[in-house]
C-alpha positions in Angstrom: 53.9 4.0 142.1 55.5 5.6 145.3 57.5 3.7 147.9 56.3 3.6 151.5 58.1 4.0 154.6 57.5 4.9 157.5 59.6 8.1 159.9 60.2 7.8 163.4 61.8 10.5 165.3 60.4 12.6 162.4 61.8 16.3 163.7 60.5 18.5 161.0 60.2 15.6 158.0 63.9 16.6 156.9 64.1 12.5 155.9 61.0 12.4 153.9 62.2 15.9 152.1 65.5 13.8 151.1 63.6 10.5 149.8 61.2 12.6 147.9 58.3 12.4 145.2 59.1 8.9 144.7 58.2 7.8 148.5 55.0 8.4 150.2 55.2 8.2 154.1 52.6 5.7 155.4 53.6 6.9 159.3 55.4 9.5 161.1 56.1 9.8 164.8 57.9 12.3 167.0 57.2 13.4 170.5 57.8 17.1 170.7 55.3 19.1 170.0 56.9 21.8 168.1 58.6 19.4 165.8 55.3 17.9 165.3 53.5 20.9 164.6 56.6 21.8 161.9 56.1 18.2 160.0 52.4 18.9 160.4 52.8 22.2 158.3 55.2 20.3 155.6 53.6 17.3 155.1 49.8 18.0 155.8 49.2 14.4 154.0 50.7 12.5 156.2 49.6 10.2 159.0 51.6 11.5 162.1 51.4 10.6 166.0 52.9 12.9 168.3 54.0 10.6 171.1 56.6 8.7 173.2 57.5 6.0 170.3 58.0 3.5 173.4 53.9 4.1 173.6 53.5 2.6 170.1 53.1 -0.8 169.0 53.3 -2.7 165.7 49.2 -2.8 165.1 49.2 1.4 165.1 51.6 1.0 161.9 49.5 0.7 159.2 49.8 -2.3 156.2 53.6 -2.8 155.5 56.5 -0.3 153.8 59.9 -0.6 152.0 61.7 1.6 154.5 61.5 2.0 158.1 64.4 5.1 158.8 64.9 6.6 162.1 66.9 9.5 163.4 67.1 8.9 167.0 68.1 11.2 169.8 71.9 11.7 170.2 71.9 13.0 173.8 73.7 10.4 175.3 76.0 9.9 172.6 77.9 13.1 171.7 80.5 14.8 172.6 78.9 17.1 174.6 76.6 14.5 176.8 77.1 12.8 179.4 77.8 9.2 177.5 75.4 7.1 179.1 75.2 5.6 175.7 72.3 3.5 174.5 71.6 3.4 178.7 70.3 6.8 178.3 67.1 8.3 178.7 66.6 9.6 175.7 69.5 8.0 173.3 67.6 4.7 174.5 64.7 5.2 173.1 66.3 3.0 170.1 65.3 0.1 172.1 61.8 0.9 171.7 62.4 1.8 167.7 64.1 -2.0 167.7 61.4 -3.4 169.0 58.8 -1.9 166.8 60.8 -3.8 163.9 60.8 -6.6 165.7 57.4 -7.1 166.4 56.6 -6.0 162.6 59.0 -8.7 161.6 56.8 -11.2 164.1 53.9 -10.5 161.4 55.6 -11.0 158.4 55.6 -6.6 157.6 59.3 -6.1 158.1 60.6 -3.5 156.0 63.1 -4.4 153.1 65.3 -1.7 154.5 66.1 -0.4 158.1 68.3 3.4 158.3 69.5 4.6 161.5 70.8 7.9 161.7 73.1 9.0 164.5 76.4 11.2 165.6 79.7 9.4 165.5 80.0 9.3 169.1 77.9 6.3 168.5 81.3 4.5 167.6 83.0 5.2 170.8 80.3 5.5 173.4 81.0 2.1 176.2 84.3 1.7 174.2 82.2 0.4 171.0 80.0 -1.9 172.5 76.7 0.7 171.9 77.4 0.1 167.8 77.7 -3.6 168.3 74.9 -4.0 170.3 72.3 -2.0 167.5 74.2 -3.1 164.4 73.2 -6.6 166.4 69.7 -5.7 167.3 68.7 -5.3 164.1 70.9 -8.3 162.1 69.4 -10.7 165.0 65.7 -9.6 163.2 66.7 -11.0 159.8 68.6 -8.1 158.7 72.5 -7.8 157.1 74.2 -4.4 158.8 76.3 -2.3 156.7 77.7 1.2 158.8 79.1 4.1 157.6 79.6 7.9 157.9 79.1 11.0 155.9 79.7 14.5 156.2 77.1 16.5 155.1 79.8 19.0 153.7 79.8 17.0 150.5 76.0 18.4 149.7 75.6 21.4 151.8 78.6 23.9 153.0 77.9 22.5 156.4 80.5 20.1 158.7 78.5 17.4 159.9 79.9 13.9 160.2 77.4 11.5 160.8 77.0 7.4 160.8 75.0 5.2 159.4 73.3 2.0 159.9 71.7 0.7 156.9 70.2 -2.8 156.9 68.7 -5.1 153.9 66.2 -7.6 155.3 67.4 -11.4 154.4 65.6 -12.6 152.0 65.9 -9.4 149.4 68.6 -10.4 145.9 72.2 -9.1 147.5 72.8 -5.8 146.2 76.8 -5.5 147.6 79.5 -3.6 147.3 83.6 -3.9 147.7 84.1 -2.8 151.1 86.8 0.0 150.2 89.0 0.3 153.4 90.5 3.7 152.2 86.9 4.9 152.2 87.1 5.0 155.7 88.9 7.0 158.4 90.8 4.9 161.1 88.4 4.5 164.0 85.4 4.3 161.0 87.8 1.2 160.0 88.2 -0.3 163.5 84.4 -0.3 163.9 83.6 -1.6 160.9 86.5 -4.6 161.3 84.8 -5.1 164.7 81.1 -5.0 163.1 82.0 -7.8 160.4 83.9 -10.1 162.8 80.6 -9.8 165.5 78.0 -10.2 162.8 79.3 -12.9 160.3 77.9 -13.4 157.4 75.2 -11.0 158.9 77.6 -7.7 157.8 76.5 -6.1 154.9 80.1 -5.3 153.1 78.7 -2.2 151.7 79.7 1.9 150.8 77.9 4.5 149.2 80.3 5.5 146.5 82.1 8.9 147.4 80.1 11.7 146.5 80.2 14.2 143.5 81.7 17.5 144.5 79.6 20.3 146.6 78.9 23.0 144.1 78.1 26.2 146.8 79.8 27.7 149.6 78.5 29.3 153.1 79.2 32.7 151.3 76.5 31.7 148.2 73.8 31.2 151.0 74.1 34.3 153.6 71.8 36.7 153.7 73.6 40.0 153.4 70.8 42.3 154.3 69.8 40.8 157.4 70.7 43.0 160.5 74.2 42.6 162.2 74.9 43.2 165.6 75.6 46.6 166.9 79.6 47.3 166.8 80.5 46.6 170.5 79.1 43.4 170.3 81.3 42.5 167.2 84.6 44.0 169.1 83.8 41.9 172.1 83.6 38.7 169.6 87.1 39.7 168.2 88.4 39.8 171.6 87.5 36.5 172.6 89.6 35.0 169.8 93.2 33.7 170.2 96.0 35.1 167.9 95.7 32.6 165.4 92.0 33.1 164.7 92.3 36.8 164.4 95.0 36.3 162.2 92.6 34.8 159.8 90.0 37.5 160.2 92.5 39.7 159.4 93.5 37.9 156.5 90.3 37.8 155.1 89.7 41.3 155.3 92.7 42.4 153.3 91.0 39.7 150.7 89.5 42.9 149.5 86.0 40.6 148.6 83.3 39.0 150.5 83.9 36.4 152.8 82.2 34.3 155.5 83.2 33.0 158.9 81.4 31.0 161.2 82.3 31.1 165.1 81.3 29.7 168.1 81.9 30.3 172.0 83.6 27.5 173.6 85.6 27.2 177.3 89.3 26.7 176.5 92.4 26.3 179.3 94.6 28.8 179.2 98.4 28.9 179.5 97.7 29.4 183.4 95.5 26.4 183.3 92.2 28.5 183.8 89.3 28.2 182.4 88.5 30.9 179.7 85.8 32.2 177.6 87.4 31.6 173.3 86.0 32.8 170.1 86.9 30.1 167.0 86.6 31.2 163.4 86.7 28.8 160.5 87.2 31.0 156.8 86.7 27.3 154.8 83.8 27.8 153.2 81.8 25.5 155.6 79.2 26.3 158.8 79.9 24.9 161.8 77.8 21.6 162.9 74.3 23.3 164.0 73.3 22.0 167.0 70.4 22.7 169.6 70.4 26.6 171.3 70.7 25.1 174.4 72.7 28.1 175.4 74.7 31.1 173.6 77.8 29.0 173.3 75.5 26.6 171.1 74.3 28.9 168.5 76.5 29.4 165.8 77.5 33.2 164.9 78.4 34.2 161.3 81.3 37.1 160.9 81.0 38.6 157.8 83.7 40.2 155.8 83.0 42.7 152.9 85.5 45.4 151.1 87.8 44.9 154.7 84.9 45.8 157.6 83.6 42.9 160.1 80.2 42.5 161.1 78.5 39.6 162.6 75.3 38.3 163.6 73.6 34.7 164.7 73.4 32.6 161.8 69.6 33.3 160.9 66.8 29.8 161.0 66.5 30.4 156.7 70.2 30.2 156.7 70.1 27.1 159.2 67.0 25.5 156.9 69.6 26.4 154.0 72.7 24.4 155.7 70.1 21.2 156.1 69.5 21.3 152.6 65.7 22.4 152.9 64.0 24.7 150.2 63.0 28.2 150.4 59.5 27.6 150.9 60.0 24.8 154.1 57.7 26.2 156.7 59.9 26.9 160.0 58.7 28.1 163.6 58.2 31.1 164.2 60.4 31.6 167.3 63.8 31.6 166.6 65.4 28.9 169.1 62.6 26.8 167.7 63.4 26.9 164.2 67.1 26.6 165.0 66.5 23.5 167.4 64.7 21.8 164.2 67.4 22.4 162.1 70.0 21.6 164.9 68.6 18.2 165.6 67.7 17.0 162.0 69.0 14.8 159.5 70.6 16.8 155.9 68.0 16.3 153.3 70.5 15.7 150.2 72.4 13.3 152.6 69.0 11.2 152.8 68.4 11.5 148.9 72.1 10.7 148.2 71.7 7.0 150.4 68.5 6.4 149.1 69.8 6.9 145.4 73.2 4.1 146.0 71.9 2.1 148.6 68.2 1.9 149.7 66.6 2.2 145.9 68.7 -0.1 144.8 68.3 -2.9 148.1 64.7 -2.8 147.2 64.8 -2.4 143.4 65.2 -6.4 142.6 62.4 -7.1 145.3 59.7 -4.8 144.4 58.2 -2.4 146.2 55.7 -1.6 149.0 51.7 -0.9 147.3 50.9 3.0 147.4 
């Protein structure tokens, strides 16, 4: 018998492909129409309403579920925004998510477990107070808190840090374990110090263990026939890039083998203190975070090495699906800035399965589950 749950800010259903055959989605809700029409093409089954999630209210979720996760937008928390926090327009919309649970706690249908998804700049945004004030949102609706972050690169050749909030509702058999303090990095540490002293006896003292090693590199999953840029275009890439990251492309070249680089554009200060155009190469075996295409800067480029001559090209949107940890047969848009702005703003499908596995399943497996 499946577990429910229900998805809101569903992108493309990358959650639900991470929980798997042993959950069946009772509700999914995301308001961009693309996105929509991407989970419509994965998940045909599943009940879905395209709309502004402040719109809903607790009597359009049907019966009760185990799990209630949502990826909400990180706008107004990243680097890259404007940090107006949990104040923002669109990062604020986890107020209305809150209140959903709320009001489903009100009748009794709270879910066992609560998972919010998010970029670390959740941590830092309003000098911490945005993490205290949702890790308290949610323990103030009979829930105990537990936060944490995990870099994708442990299940897909991909660097993307992210944090966790993952709540067991009150009520449900403990299912703890030791906080490990060298588990965490220093300002991971200081938030979660800062979490357990505001919620009391409301912080769930709880890690997923650490993670088996990743199997695969960036080179396993690239496309080697798909079409590179012309020359010029390559040579203008190279040019961009400092001394120190040609350096490595010229180390990997005289590697003699295949290798695989990925770059982006970003605005660095020169030596004069003017603003200039840069070209940054990592040869680690990891991509690059993918983010939205809200620009050329923000699509990641791949610079590929083989027997000593450099091509490049745009990462392609099967390569991007690949990096999120979604099959081969995952149904992407057909435009390209569409299908990399689903992968960009989605949650890593082996990161959901490997919560689910240490934390979630095991919350809920003393309490029973949810009817199918």
């Amino acid at each position: 018998m499946a577990r429910r749950f229900y998805e809101f800010f569903a992108g493309g259903g990358m959650a639900a492909m991470g929980l798997g055959a042993g959950w069946r989605c009772a509700f999914a809700n995301d308001i961009d129409p693309m996105k929509a029409a991407a989970y419509a093409a994965n998940h045909p089954s599943t009940p879905f309403w395209r709309g502004d999630i402040a719109d809903l209210d607790a009597r359009d979720l049907p019966s009760a579920a185990d799990l209630a996760w949502a990826s909400f937008p990180c706008q107004d928390l990243s680097l890259a925004g404007a940090g107006a926090g949990l104040a923002g327009e669109r990062s604020g919309t986890f107020w209305a998510f809150r209140q959903l649970m709320a009001d489903l706690a009100g009748e009794g249908r709270a879910p066992g477990v609560i998972a919010v998804e998010n970029v670390v700049g959740l941590m830092s945004t309003n000098g911490g107070r945005d993490l205290e004030a949702a890790a308290r949102a949610i323990a103030d609706i009979g829930y105990r808190v537990a936060m944490f972050t995990l870099d994708a690169a442990h299940f897909t050749p991909q660097s993307r840090r992210r944090l966790f909030l993952v709540a067991q509702r009150e009520g449900l058999t403990p299912v703890s374990q030791p906080q490990r303090a060298e588990a965490r990095g220093a300002a991971e540490a200081r938030a979660a110090e800062m979490l357990e002293a505001a919620l009391g006896i409301r912080w769930w003292a709880a890690l997923p263990p650490t993670p088996p090693p990743r199997n695969h590199d960036l080179v396993d999953l690239v496309d080697w026939d798909a079409q590179t840029d012309p020359l010029e275009v390559t040579q203008r890439l190279l040019s961009l890039m400092a001394p120190a990251h040609r350096e490595r492309v010229e180390a990997a070249r005289k590697s003699g083998g295949r290798m695989v680089g990925a770059a982006y554009r970003r605005m660095r200060t020169d030596e004069a203190g003017a603003r200039i155009q840069r070209a940054e190469v990592r040869f680690d075996g990891l991509a690059g975070c993918l983010r939205t295409p809200a620009g050329g800067s923000s699509r990641q480029t791949l610079l590929l090495i083989d027997r000593g001559r450099a091509r490049s090209r745009l990462i392609t949107p099967r390569e991007a699906a690949a990096l999120m940890g979604l099959p081969p047969e995952y149904k992407l848009p057909e435009k390209y800035n569409d299908a990399y702005k689903l992968c960009g703003d989605g949650v890593v499908a082996p990161v959901v399965r490997f919560i689910a596995e240490t934390m979630i399943e095991p919350a809920l497996s003393k309490h029973g589950r949810r009817a199918a």
